[in-house]
matplotlib code that plots the C-alpha trace (Angstrom):
import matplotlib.pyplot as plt

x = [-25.5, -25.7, -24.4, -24.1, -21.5, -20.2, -19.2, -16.0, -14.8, -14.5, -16.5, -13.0, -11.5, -14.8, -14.4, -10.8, -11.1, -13.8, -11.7, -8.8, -10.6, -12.3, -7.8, -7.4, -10.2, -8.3, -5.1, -6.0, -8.0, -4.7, -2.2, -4.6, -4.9, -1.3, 0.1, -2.4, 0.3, 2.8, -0.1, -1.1, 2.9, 2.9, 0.3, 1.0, -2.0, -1.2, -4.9, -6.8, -9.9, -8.9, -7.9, -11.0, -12.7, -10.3, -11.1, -15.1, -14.8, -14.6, -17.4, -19.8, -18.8, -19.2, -22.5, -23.6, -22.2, -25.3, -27.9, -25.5, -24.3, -28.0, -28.8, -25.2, -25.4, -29.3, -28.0, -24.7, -24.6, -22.2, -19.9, -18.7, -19.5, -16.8, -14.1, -14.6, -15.3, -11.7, -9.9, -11.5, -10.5, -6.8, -6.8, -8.4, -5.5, -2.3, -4.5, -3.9, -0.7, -0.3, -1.8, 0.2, -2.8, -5.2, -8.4, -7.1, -6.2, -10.3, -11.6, -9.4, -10.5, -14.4, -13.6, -11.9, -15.1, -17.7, -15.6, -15.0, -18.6, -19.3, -16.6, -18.4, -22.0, -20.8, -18.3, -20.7, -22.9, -20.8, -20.3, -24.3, -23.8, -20.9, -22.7, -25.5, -23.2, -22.3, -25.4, -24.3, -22.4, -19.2, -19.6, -17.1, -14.2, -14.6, -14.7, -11.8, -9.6, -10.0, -9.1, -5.5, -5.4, -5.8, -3.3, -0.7, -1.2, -0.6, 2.4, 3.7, 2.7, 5.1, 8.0, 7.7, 7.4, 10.8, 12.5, 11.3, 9.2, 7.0, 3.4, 3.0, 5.6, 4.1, 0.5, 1.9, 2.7, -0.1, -2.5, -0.2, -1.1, -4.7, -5.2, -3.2, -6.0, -8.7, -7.2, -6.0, -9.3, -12.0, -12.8, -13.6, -16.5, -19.8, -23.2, -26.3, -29.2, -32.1, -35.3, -37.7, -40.9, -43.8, -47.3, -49.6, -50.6, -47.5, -47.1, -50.7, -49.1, -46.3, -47.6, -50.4, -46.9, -45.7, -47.4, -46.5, -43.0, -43.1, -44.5, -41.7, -39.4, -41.3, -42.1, -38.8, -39.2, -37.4, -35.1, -33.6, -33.4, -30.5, -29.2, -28.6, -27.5, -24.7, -23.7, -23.2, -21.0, -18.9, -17.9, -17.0, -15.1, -13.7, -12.9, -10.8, -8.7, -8.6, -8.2, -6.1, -4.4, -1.3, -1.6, -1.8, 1.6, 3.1, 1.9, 1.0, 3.2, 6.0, 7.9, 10.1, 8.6, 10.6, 8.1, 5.2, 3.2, -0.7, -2.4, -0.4, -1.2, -5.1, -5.5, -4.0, -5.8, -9.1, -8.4, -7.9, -11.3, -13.0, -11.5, -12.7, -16.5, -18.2, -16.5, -17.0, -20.4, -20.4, -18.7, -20.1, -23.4, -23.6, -24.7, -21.7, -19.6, -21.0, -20.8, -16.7, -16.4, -17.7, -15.5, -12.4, -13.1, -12.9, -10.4, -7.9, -9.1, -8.8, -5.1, -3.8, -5.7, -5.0, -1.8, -0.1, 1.1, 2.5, 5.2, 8.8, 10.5, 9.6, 10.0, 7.1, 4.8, 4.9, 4.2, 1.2, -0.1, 0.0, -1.7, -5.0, -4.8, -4.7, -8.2, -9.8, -9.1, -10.0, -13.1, -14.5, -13.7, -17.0, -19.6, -20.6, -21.4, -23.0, -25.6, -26.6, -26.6, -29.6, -31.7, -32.1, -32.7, -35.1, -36.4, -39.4, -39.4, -38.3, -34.5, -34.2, -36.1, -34.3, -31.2, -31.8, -33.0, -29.8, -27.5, -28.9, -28.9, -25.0, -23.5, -24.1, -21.2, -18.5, -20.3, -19.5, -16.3, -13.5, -15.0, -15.9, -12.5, -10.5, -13.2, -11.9, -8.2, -8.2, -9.5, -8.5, -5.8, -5.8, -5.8, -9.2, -10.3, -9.8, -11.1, -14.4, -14.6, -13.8, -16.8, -18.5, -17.4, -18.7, -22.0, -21.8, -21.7, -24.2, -26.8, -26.3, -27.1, -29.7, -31.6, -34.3, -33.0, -30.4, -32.1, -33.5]
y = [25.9, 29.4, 30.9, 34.4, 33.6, 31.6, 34.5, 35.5, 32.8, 31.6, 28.0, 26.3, 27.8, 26.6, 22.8, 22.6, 24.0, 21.2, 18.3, 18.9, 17.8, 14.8, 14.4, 15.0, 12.3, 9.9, 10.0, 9.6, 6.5, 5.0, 6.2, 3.9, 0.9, 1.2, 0.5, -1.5, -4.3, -1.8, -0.9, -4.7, -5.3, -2.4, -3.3, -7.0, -8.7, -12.1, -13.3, -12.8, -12.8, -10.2, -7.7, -8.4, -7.2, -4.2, -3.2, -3.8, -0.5, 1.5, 0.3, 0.8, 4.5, 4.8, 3.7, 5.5, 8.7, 8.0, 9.6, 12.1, 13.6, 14.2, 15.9, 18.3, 19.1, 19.8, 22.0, 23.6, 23.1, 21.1, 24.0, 23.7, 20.0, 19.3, 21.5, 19.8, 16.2, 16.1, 18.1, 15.3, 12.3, 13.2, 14.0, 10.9, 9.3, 11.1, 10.0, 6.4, 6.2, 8.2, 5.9, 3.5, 1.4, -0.9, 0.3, 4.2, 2.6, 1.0, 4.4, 6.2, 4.1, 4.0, 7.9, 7.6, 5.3, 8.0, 10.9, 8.5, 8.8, 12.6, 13.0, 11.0, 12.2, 15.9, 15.9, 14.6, 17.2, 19.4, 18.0, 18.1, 21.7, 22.2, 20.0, 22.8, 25.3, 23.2, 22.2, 19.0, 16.1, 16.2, 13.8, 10.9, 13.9, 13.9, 10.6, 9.7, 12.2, 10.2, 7.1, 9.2, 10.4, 6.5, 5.1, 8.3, 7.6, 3.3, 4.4, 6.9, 4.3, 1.8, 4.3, 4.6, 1.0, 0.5, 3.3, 1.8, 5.0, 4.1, 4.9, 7.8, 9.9, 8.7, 10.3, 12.7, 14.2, 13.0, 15.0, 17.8, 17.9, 17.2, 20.3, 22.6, 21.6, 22.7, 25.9, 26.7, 25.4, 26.3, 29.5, 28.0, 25.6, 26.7, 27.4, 25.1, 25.9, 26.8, 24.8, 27.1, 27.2, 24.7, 25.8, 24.4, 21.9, 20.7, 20.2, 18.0, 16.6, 15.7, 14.3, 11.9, 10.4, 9.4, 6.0, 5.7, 5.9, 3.6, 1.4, 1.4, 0.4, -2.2, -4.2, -3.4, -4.6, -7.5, -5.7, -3.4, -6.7, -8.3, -5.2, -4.7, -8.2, -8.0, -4.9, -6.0, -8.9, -5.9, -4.3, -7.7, -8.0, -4.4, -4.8, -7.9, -5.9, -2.4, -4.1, -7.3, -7.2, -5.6, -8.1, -11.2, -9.8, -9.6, -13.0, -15.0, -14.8, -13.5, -11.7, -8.6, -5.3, -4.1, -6.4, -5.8, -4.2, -6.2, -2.9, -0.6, -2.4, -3.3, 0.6, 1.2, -1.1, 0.2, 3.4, 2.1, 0.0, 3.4, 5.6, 2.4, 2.1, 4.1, 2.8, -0.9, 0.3, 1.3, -2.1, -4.8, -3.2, -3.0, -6.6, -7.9, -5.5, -6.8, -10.5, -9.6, -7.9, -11.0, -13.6, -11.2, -11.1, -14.9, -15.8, -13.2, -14.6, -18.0, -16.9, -16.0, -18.6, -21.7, -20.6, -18.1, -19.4, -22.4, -21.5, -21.7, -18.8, -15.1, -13.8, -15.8, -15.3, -11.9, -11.8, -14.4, -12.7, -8.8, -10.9, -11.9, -8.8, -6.7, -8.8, -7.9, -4.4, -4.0, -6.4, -4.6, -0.9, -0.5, -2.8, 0.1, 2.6, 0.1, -1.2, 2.6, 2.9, -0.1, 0.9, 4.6, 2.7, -0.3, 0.8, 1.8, 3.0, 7.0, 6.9, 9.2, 5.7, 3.2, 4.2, 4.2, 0.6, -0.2, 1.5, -0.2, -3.7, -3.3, -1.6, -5.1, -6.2, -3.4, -4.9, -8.5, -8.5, -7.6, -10.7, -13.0, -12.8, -12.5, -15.3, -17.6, -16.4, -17.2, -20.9, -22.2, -19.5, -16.0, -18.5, -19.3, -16.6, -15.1, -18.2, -17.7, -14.0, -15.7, -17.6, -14.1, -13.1, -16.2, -15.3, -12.0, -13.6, -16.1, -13.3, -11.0, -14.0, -15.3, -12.9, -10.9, -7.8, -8.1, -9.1, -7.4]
z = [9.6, 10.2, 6.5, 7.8, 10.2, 7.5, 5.4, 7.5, 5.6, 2.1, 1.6, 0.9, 4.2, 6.1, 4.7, 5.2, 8.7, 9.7, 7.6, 10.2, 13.0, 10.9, 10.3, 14.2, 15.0, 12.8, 13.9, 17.6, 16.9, 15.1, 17.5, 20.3, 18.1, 17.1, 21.0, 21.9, 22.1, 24.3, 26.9, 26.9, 28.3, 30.2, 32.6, 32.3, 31.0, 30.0, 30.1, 26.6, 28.4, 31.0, 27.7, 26.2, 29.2, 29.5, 25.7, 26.6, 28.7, 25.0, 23.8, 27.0, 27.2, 23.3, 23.8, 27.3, 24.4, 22.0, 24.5, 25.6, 22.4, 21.4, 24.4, 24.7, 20.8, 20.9, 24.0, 22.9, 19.5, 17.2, 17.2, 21.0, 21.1, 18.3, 20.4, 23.6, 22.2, 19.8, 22.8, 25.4, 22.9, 22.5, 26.3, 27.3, 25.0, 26.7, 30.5, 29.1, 28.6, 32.0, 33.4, 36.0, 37.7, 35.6, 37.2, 36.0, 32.5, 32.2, 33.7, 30.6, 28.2, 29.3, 28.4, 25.3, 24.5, 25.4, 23.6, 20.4, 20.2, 21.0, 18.4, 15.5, 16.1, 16.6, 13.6, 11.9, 12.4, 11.0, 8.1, 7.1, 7.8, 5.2, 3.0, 3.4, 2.4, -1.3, -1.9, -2.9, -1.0, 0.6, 3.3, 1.5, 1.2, 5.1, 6.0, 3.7, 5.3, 8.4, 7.0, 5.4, 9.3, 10.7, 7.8, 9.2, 13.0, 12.0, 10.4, 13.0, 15.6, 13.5, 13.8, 17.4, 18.2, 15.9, 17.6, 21.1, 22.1, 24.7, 24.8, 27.4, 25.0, 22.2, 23.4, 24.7, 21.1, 19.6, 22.5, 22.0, 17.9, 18.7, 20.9, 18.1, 15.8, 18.2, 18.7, 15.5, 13.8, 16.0, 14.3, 10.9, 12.7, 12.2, 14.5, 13.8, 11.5, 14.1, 13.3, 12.4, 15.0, 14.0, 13.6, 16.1, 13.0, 12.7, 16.6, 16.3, 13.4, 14.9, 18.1, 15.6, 14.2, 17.5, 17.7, 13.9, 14.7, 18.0, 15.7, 13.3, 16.4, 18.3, 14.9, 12.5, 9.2, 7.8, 6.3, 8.7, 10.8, 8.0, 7.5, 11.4, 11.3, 8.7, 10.2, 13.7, 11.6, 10.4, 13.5, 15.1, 12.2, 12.8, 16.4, 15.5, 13.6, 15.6, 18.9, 18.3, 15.3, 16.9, 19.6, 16.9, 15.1, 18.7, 20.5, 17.8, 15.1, 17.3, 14.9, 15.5, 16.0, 12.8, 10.8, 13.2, 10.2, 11.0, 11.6, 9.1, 6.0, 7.1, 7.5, 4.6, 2.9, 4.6, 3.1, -0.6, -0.6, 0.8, -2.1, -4.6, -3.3, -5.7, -8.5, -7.5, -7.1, -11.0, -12.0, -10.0, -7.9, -4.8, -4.2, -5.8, -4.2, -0.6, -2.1, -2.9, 0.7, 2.3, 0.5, 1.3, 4.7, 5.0, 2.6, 4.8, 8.0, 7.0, 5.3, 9.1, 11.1, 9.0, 7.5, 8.9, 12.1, 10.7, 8.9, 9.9, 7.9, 9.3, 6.2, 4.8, 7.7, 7.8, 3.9, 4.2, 7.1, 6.2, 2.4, 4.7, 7.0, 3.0, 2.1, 5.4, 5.2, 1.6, 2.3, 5.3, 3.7, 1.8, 4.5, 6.8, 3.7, 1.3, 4.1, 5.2, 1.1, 1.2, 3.8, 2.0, -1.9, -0.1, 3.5, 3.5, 6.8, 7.2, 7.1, 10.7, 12.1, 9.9, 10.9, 14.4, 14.3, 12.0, 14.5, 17.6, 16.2, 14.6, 17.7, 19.7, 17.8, 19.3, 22.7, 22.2, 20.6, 23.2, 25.2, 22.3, 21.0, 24.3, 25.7, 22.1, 22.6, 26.2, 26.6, 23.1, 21.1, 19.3, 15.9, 16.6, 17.3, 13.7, 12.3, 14.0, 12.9, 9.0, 9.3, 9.6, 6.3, 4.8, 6.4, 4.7, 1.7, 2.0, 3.4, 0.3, -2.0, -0.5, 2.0, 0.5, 0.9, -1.3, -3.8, -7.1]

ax = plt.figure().add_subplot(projection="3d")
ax.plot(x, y, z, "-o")
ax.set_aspect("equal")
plt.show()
């Protein structure tokens, strides 16, 4: 973080500046997830499977975005690469719902996938800077304005499904807001500290610890390997609620849009359990907290698929159903944080590694779930489906009590 440059502006204004875009990111992502359903009927899909394949474009470009991001930010710094990565998401957004041909809508979405990514990694970035600047941690303040952003775009996406507004005005807006923030908020983002030349020892150094680190990746230690494990559990079970929950409320349960409220009250939800972590920490540790995340993540899973579609009255669907999609949210809220928060108390491998490993092994899960779930949706029924992802919260729990890395 280049402090200097950092001076035209008061700390306050700096942080505030950057949390916009970490507001901006947030309310894209929601406004997507929201009308998932509405694109779904727009393009006629009626094959589960076919969707899931459709969705599977988002994850692919997220991940062809990992190399990418490290290469343009090492290049052009976080500064630009947060400008063009926000503008690109909420433009890739309005491109879907201008979209009028399938193939177009998969091509959009393999975008929105790779600028998703750019946007997390370059934000990010940003952040550690402004952190820099403190001199103490700030990162939660960040990431919990995203999840206030994603709880605003669920509900605004609510209010334009009841009011009927379709999709391509809907993103329309939403792109519009998006690129205010960029220009209104770009001058508060901040250049990258410049690594300071090595001495020739260190380059020697450096080049001895190759092998050490290659090492470190080719044989992972046992615990990176249940870590990486629970966390590709997690985003399976995050991708059943990002990418389908609208789509259960609409097909499934087949209530009317006014009650349509799966994704709302998971996001908000999501947002509570984040705002709740460190203190659950204090009360329970963070095993028990994991332990508690697991057994809600099945119990609200296991609400929906075994209960909630059987039941005559809408009122009491919709109430047992938003119950389990409640548990979920607040159950998978604190999983991604509390297993990074592991491997830097227990790994022993250096955390730049160990996080790489951890990352690699959890992002198979945004891979596989658009065609596990559309694959379980398709040839049996959408009920299924969320009782097989259940059964991963019950694994969850049963890792944290009895794997060893969990242990005291």
């Amino acid at each position: 973080m280049n402090t200097t440059k950092a001076l035209k502006f008061t700390k306050e204004q700096v942080r505030m500046g950057v949390t916009t875009f970490f507001l901006a990111q947030g309310l894209c992502f929601a406004s997507w997830a929201s009308r998932i359903p509405d694109v779904r009927a727009l393009f006629e899909v009626h094959y589960a499977l076919y969707w899931g394949m459709i969705l599977f474009l988002i994850p692919v470009g997220k991940f062809v975005a990992i190399p990418l991001a490290g290469y343009l930010i090492s290049k052009l710094g976080s500064r630009v690469m947060v400008q063009v990565s926000v503008a690109g998401y909420g433009l890739s957004l309005l491109a879907v719902g201008l979209s009028t041909h399938i193939a177009v809508l998969g091509a959009c979405l393999f975008c929105f996938g790779v600028f998703w990514n750019l946007c997390d990694i370059s934000l990010n970035t940003q952040g550690i800077g402004i952190e820099r600047l403190y001199g103490r941690t700030i990162m939660a303040s960040f990431h919990g304005a995203w999840s206030l952003a994603a709880c605003a775009g669920a509900l605004i996406g609510f209010l334009m499904i009841v009011n009927d507004i379709p999709p391509r005005a809907h993103f329309i807006f939403i792109a519009a807001v998006i690129l205010c923030v960029v220009l209104f908020g770009r001058k508060y983002l901040q250049d990258d500290v410049e690594a300071a030349p090595e001495a020739s020892d260190g380059q020697a150094e450096g080049r001895e610890e190759a092998p050490a680190m290659l090492r470190f990746i080719r044989r992972p230690e046992k615990l990176l390997l249940q870590l990486g494990l629970m966390g590709l559990f997690a985003l399976i079970v995050e991708s059943a609620m990002f990418d389908w929950s609208g789509i259960y409320f609409e097909s499934v349960l087949q209530v009317p849009k006014s009650l349509q409220i799966g994704f709302l009250v998971f996001m908000v939800m999501m947002t509570v359990g984040r705002f709740l972590t460190n203190a659950a920490y204090a009360w329970l540790g963070k095993r028990r907290v994991l332990q508690v995340a697991g057994s809600l993540i099945f119990v609200g899973f296991m609400l929906c698929g075994l209960i909630g579609g059987n039941i005559a009255s809408v009122g009491a669907k919709v109430a047992i159903n938003s119950m389990g999609f409640m548990c979920v949210g607040l159950g998978i809220s604190c999983m991604v944080p509390t297993i990074y928060s592991f491997v830097g108390a227990r790994s022993k491998t250096p955390v730049g590694i160990a996080l790489t490993i951890l990352s690699s092994i959890s992002f198979i899960g945004s891979l596989i779930a658009p065609l596990l779930i559309g694959a379980v949706s398709q040839y049996f029924n959408m009920e299924y489906a969320y009782l097989f992802v259940g059964l991963l919260g019950l694994c969850i729990l049963l890792m944290t009590t009895f794997c060893d890395a969990f242990k005291n």
